[in-house]
N, C-alpha and C positions, 0 to 999 in steps of 0.2 A: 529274823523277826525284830522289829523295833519295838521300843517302850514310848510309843509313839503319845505317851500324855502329854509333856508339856510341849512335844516339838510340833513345830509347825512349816508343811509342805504346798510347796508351787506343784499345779497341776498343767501340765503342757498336755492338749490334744494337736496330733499333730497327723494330721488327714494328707497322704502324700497320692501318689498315681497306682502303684501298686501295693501300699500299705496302710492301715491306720495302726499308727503307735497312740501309747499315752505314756508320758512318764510323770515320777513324783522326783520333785531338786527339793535338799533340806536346805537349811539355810547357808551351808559351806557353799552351797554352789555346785554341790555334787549331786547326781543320778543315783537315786538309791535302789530304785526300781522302772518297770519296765516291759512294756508288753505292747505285743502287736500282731493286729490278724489282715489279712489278706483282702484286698478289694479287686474284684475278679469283674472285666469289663466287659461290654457286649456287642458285638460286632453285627448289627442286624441287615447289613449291606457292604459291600466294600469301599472300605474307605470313612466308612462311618465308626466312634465308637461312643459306646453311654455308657452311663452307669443306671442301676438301680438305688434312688436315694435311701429307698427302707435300707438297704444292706449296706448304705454306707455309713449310715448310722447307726447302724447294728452291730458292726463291727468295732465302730467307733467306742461307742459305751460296751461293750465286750472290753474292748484292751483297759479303757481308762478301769473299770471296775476289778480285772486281774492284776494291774499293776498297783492298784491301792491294796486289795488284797495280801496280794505277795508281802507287802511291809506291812501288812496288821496297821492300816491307815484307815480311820472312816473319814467321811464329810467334813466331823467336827475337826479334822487336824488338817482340814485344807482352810490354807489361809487366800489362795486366789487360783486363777483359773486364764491361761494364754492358750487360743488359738493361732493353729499358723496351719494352710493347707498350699495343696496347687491351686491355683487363682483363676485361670482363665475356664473351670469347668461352670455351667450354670444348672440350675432348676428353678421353677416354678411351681408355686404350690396353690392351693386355695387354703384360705388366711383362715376361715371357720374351722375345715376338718383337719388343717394341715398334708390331704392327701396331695402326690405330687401329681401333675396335670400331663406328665411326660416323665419317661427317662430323663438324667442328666445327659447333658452332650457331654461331651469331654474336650479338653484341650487341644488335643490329635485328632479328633474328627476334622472331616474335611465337608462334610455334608451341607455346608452353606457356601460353597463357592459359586452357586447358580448366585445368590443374596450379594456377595460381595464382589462379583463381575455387573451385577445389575449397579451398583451401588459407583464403581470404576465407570462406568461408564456415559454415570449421569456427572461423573466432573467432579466426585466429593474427596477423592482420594489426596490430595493437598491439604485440605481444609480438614478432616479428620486428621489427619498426620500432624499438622501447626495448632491445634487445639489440643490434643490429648496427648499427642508423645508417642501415637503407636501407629499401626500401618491399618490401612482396609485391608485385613486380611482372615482368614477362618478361624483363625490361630485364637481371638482374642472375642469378647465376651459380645459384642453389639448384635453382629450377625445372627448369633446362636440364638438371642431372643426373639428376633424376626423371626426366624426360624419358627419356634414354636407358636408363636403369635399367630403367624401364617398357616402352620400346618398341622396340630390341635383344632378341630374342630368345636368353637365356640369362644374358643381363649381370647379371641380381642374383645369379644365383647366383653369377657365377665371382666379380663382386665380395666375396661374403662369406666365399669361401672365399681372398682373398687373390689373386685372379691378374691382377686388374685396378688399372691407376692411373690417378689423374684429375689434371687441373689446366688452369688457363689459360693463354693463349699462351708465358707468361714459363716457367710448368717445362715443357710442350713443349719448346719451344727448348732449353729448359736441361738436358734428358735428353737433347736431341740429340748437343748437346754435348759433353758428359760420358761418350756410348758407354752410356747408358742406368743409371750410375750415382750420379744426385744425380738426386731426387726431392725439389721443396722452390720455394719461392715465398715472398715477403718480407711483409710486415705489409699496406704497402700495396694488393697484390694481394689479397690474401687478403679484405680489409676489404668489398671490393664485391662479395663471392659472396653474399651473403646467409646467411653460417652460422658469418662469424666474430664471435665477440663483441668490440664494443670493451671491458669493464672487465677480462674476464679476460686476453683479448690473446691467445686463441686459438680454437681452433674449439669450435662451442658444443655439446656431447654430447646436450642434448637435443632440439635444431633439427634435429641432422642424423638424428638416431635419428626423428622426425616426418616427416621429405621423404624416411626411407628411402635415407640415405647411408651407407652405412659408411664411421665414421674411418681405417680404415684405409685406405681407396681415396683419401684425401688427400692432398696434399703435407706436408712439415711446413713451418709458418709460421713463421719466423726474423725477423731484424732484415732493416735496408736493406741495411746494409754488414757484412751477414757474408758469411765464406768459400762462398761457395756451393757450391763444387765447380773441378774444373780440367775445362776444354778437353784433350778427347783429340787430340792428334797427328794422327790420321789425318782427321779432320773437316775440316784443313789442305789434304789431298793434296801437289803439291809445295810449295807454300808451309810446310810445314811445318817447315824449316829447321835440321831438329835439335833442332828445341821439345821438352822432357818434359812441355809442357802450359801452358795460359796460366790463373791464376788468375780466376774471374768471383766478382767483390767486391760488386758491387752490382747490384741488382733494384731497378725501380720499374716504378710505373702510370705510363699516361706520362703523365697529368693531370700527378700528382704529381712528375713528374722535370721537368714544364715549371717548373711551380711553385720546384723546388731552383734549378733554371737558372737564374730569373729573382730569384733570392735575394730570396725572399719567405718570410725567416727568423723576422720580429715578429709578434705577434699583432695581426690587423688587416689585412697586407699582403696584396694581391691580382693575382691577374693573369684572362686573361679569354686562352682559346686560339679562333682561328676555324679549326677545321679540318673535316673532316666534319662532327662535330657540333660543340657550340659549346660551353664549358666553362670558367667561372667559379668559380675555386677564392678561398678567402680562409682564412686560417691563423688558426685557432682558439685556437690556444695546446697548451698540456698536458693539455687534458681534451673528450673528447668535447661537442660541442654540438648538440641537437635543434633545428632550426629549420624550422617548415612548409612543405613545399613543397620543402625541402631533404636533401640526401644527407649525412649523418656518415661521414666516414670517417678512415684513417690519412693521415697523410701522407709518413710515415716513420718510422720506429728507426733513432737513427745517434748511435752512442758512446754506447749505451746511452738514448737519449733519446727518448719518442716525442711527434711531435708531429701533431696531428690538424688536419685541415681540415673546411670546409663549403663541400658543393660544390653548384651550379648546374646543370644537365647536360640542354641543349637535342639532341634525336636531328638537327633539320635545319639546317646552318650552311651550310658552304660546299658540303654536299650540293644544297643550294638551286639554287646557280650550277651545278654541275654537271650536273644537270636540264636546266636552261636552254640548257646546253650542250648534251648529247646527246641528250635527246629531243626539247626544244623548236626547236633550231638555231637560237638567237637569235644566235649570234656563236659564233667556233671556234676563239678560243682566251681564257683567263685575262688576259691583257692588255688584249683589248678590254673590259672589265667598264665598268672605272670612265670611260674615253672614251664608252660608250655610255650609263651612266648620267647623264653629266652634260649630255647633250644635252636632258634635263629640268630645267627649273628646280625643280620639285618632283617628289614623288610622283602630286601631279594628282589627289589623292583615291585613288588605288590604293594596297591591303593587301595585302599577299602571305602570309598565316598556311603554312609550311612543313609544314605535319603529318603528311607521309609515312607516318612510323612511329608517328602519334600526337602529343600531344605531350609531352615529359618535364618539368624543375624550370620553375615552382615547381606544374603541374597536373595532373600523372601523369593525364594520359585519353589511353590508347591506343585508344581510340574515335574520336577525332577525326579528322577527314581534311583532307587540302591544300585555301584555299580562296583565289582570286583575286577583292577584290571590289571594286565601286568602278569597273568598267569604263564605259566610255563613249565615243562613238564619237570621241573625241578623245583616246582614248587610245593608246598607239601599243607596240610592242618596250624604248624608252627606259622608261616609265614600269612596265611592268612586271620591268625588271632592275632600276632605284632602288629598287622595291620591296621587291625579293629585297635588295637591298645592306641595305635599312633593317631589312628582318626579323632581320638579326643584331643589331643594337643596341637592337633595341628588345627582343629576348628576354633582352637581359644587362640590359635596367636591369630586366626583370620580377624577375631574378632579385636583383639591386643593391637595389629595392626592398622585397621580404623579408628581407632582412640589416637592414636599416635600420631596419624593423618590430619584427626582434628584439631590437636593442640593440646590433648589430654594424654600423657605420658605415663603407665603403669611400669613405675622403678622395681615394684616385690609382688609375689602374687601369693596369696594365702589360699590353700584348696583344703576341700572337706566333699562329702560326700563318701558314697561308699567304695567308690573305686581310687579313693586318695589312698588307700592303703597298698597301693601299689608302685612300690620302688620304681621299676622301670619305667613307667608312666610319670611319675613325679621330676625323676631325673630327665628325663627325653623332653618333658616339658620345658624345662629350663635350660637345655641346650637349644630347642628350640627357635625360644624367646630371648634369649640373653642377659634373662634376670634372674634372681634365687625367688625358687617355690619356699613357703613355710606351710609344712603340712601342722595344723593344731592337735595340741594334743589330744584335745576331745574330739570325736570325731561327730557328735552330733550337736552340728552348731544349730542348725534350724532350730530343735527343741528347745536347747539351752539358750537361743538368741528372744524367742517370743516369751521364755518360763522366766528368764532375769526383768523382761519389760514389765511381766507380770508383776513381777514381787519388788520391782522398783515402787510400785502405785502403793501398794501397802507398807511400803518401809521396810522390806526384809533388807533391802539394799538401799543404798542411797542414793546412787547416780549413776548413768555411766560408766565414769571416771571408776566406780570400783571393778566393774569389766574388764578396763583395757588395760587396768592395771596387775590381772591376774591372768591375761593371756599370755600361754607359752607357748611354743613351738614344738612338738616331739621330733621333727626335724628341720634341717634346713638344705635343700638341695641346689648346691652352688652349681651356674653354668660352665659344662668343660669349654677346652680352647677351640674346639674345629668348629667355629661359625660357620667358617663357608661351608664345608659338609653340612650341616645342620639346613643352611640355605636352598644347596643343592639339593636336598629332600624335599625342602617345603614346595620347591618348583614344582615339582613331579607331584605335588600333592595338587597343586593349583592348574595343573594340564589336565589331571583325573577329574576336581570339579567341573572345568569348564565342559569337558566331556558330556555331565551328567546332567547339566545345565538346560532348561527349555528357554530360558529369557535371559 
């Protein structure tokens, strides 16, 4: 329990794919508390998945209110308030009752590829790609509003007559917030719908006027660290402590908030998240960069400054092991992973290619499907979990390898997520690739990356500069000498993709 009077706590909501956490940072910079409930998806066709947005805000203000709780925190000792979610999921609501007009789509739906073959085919898939940094693909927000536009019965109208608002998990949340007054989403978010422009720096009038968006059914796209809006009191219930409202300063992707977190400030610096999916960010500098195979996007706006990344963005990471986990029952919990893998001296010749939903950077073939090859009757549960472990490292040097190609060179890689605590994953990675992994000591940069941008706007912190200068390392995993072995794997890894490959 805290003597929680004079201190004063950052609020991170952190809305993930199969989580919502909330936690409270004092002003050391530390996680004091912590809680998170489950967001459980719906599969109403194959291939398709939603969310229910009542419940993903239900959950949400669940965790945040247990995690204030647990430290005997109310309203009045929250000094601001950072979101950070998965970015490419959308809804739509009517603006009056705030009811939603649909399910969320999710990320992983695939359910608008009739929209984006139609979209391919009329010649826009250049022109989207040169305008926004991202692909014509299902993966990313544009489609998914057609989607509903089209297939909601009545939604384009009410959309153009103004009665409807859209946006991704981050203004969700953030109208929830707010008692349904701040409509708005930050650059980062915004950047991976497929309709914001990177050179203008906002939404693009004729992209969206083409997918049959009306602007106005958008959020407005702001900086990182601007005022978003205040937390309504009542969103609180008793914890509400007297609050006239808690400032929410900061919005991020939560790519990109791992990214801040792991103060990957320079042009060049990288980190690489294993969590559902797997995602390989590296900071571009101040100007958008196109690289094959690759996502452009924002990485932030903060004091004025934006800086952009190039992102890598694998659909099956530690989705992989989870698999393994419930439908396969190879082992029943996260612990046994790496004790099970290592009962293998090798792979043994077994490729585990993830392709659930396809596969994403650097190959975009949502065609593709999961393939296990390589089997042989000596093969056993061990080798096809090594497997699964290897396919995350080996989908980040695909992606470490297109960087490299284009002139952008990742000398260190910083990982987090929740499968970074896995030694043999972290080491194999860095055999790999040829460079040293730094796994951080904190393992939960996303929260910590959006809950420091927070408490920057307020003055708990100062800058940056006090970030990068407090990040440590809990390890660092030097590359061994057998390159060519290392090599010699990744071949056998890139004959299984091509294998799995439709395009």
């Amino acid at each position: 329990m805290s003597s929680a009077g004079a201190a004063r706590y950052v609020l991170t909501l952190d809305e993930g794919t199969s989580s919502a956490r909330a936690v409270l940072i004092d002003p050391d910079g530390h996680i004091v508390s912590e809680a998170r409930r489950p967001v459980v998806p719906v599969f109403p066709h194959p291939g398709w998945v939603e969310l229910d947005p009542a419940r993903v805000w239900e959950s949400q203000r669940d965790a945040m209110l247990e995690a204030m709780s647990r430290h005997g925190v109310t309203a009045r000792e929250l000094v601001a308030i950072g979101i950070t979610t998965s970015r490419e999921t959308v809804i739509i609501w009517d603006r009056r009752t705030g009811e939603p007009i649909h399910r969320a789509i999710s990320w992983m739906s695939n359910q608008t590829e009739p929209i984006v073959r139609r979209w391919r085919e009329a010649g826009w898939d250049e022109d989207i790609r040169a305008r926004t940094g991202v692909y014509n693909n299902p993966f990313f927000s544009a489609s998914k509003l057609t989607w509903l536009l089209e297939n909601v019965p009545g939604a384009r109208d009410r959309a153009q007559r103004g009665e409807l608002a859209a946006g991704t998990l981050d203004t969700w949340l953030l109208w929830q917030l707010t008692g349904g007054r701040s409509h708005r989403t930050d650059h980062s978010e915004a950047s991976r719908t497929g309709l914001f422009n990177l050179t203008t720096m906002s939404w693009d009038a004729e992209l969206c006027a083409r997918a049959g968006v009306p602007l106005s059914l958008l959020p407005e796209a702001v900086a990182s660290d601007a005022l978003f809006g205040d937390a309504d009191p009542t969103v609180f219930g008793e914890l509400a402590g007297g609050s006239r409202g808690v400032p929410v300063t900061a919005v991020l992707g939560d790519q990109q908030a791992g990214m801040f977190g792991q103060a990957c400030f320079d042009p060049g610096s990288a980190k690489n998240t294993y969590g559902t999916a797997g995602v390989l960010t590296v900071n571009s500098g101040d100007r958008p960069m196109l690289v094959d195979g690759q996502i452009a996007s924002v990485a932030w706006t903060v004091t004025g400054r934006t800086a952009f990344e190039v992102e890598g963005t694998v659909f099956s990471s530690g989705q992989t092991l989870g698999w393994l986990r419930d439908r396969m029952k190879m082992f029943s919990s996260g612990d046994e992973i790496e004790r099970l893998a290592r009962l293998a001296d090798d792979n043994g010749g077994v490729y585990f290619v993830p392709a659930f939903n396809g596969l994403g950077s650097p190959y975009w073939d949502r065609g593709a499907t999961a393939t296990i090859s390589g089997l042989t009757l000596e093969a056993g549960a061990e080798h096809v979990v090594r497997a699964a472990v290897e396919a995350m490292a080996y989908q980040t040097r695909d992606n470490i390898d297109r960087l490299g190609a284009a002139g952008l060179t990742v000398e260190s890689l910083k990982v987090d997520g929740g499968a970074a605590g896995n030694d043999l994953l972290c080491q194999f990675q860095a055999d790999l690739c040829g460079i040293p992994v730094l796994r951080a000591s904190q393992r939960e940069m996303t929260a910590l990356g959006v809950g420091f941008l927070a408490g920057i706007g307020v003055g708990v912190w100062k800058s940056p500069n006090d970030l990068a200068g407090g990040w440590t390392a809990d390890r660092i995993f030097e590359p061994g000498p057998d390159a060519a072995r290392a090599d010699q794997l990744y071949a056998g890894w890139c004959r299984a993709v091509e294998a799995a490959r439709t395009i």
